[in-house]
C-alpha positions as CSV (number, residue, x, y, z in Angstrom):
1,X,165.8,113.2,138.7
2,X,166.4,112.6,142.4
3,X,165.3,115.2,144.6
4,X,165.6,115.7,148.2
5,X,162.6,115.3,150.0
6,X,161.1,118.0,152.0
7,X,160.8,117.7,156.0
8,X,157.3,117.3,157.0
9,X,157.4,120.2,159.2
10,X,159.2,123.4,158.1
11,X,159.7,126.9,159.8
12,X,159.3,130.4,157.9
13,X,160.4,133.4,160.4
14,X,159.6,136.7,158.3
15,X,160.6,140.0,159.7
16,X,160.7,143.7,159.5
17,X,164.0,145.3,159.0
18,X,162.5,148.3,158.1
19,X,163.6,150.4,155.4
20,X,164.9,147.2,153.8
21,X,161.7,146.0,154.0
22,X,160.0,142.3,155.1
23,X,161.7,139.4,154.9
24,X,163.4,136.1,156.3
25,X,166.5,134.0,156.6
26,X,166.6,130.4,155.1
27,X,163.2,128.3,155.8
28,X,164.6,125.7,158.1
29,X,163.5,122.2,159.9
30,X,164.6,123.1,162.9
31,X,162.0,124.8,165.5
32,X,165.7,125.8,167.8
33,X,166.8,127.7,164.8
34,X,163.5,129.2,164.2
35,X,163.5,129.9,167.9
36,X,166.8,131.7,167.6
37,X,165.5,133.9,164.5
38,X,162.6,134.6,166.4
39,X,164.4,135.6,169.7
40,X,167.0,138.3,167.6
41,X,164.1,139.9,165.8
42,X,162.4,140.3,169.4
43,X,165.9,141.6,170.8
44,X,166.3,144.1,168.0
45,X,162.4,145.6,168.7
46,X,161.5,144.4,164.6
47,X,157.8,142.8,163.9
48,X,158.1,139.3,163.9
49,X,155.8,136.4,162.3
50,X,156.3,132.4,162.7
51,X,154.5,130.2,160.5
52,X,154.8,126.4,160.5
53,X,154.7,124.6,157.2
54,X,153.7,121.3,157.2
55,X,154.4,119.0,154.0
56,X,153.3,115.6,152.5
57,X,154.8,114.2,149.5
58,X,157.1,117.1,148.5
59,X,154.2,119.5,148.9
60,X,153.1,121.9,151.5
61,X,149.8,120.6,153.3
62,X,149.1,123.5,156.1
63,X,150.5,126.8,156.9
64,X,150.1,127.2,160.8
65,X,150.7,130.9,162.4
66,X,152.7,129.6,165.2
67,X,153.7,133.2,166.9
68,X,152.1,132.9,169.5
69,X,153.5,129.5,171.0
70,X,157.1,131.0,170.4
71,X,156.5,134.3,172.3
72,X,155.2,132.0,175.5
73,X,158.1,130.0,174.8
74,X,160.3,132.9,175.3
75,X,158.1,134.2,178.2
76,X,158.3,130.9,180.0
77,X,162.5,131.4,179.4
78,X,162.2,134.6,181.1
79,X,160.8,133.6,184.1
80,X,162.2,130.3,184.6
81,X,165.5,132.9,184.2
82,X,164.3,135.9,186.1
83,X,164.7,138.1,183.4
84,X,162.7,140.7,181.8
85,X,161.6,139.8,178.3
86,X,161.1,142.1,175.6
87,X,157.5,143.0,174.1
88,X,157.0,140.8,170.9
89,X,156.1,143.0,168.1
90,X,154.0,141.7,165.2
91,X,154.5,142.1,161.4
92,X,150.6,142.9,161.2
93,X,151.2,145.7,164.2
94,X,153.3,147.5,161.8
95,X,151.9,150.9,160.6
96,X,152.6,150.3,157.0
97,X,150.8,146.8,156.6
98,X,148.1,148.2,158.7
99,X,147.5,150.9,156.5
100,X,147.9,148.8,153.0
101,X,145.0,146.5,154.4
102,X,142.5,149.3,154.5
């Protein structure tokens, strides 16, 4: 059997939409794409969380909570375009998870 093999590095961007619960789109190799996810959750006020996945072999190695380099991304954006940018809320800030952890 001939199987694709993984990138080494992939991106997971879970959100919150709420009602419907925690989620994400596709995992993808591309840190623009992951960028974009990141940036519409951020525009549309949901908790957002960005994990990198790194592989070897097929098989994930490390998982890498990479948040907080995407929000200064976007912050760096922001002021290099005089605009405003929006407050980046995070999945663990949400009431819900906060409360099924105690």
């Amino acid at each position: 059997m001939n199987r694709t093999p993984l990138p080494t590095v992939l991106y997971l961007v879970a959100r919150d939409y709420g009602a419907l619960g925690i989620g994400s789109p596709d995992i993808t190799a591309s840190r623009d794409e992951a960028y974009d996810q990141f940036t519409c959750a951020t525009d549309a006020g949901e908790p957002v969380g960005v994990w990198q996945i790194t592989t070897a072999d097929g098989l994930p190695v490390s998982v890498t909570d990479v948040t907080d380099a995407f929000e200064r991304d976007l912050q760096d954006v922001c002021i290099a375009r005089d605009l405003d940018w929006p407050t980046v809320r995070r999945l663990e800030d949400n009431p819900a998870i906060q409360m099924a952890a105690e």
